[in-house]
N, C-alpha and C positions, 0 to 999 in steps of 0.2 A: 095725320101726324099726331101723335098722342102729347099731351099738357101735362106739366108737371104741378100742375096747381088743379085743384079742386074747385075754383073760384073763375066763372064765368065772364069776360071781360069785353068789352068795357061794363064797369058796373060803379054804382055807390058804394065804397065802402067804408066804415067807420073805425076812426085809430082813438084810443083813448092813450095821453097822455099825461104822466101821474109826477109831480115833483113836490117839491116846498112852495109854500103858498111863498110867495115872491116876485113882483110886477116883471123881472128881468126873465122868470122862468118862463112865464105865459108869453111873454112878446119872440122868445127865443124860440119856443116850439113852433109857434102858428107862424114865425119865418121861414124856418127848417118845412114847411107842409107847405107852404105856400111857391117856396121856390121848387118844387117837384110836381104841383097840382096848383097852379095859381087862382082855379076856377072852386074854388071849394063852396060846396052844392047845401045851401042853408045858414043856420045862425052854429055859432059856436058856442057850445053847453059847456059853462064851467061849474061845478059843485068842490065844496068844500068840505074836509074830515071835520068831523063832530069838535074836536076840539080847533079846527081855522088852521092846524098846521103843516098841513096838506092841500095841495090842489088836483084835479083830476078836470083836464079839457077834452071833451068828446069835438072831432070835427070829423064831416063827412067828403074823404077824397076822392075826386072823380077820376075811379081807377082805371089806367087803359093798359095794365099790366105786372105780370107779377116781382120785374125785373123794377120798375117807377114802385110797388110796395114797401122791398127788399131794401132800396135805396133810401126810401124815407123811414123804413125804420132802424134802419143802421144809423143814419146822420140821427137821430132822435136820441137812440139810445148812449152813442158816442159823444153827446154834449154834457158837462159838467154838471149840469143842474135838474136834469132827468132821472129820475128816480126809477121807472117803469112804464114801458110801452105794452100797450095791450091792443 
């Protein structure tokens, strides 16, 4: 049966999450990832844009498909305060 993904599963894979730096932005995305992958594999890396008005959270989801991907990055990018998913 041939895959429509490129991406071998189950595996780690890493979503970066990019909005305004904003305490509601950051607790809103790591719920959005946590309710699709509640086990998320490490610490959560946030960095800030040079000038703080920006945030970018890297978290690593323990993928077990590209449909649980799909899923979290559609509710990610569908929330108000998400600027861009990578």
């Amino acid at each position: 049966m041939a895959s429509d993904s490129f991406i071998s599963f189950p595996c780690l894979f890493p979503i970066k999450v990019i909005g305004k730096t904003d305490p509601a932005f950051e607790t809103a995305a790591i719920k959005i990832v946590r309710k699709h992958s509640p086990d998320l594999q490490g610490k959560i890396v946030a960095n800030y844009s040079r000038k703080g008005r920006y945030l970018a959270i890297t978290v690593n989801v323990h993928a077990t498909s590209q449909q649980q991907l799909d899923t979290i990055y559609q509710e990610l990018t569908a929330h108000e305060s998400v600027m861009m998913v990578l």
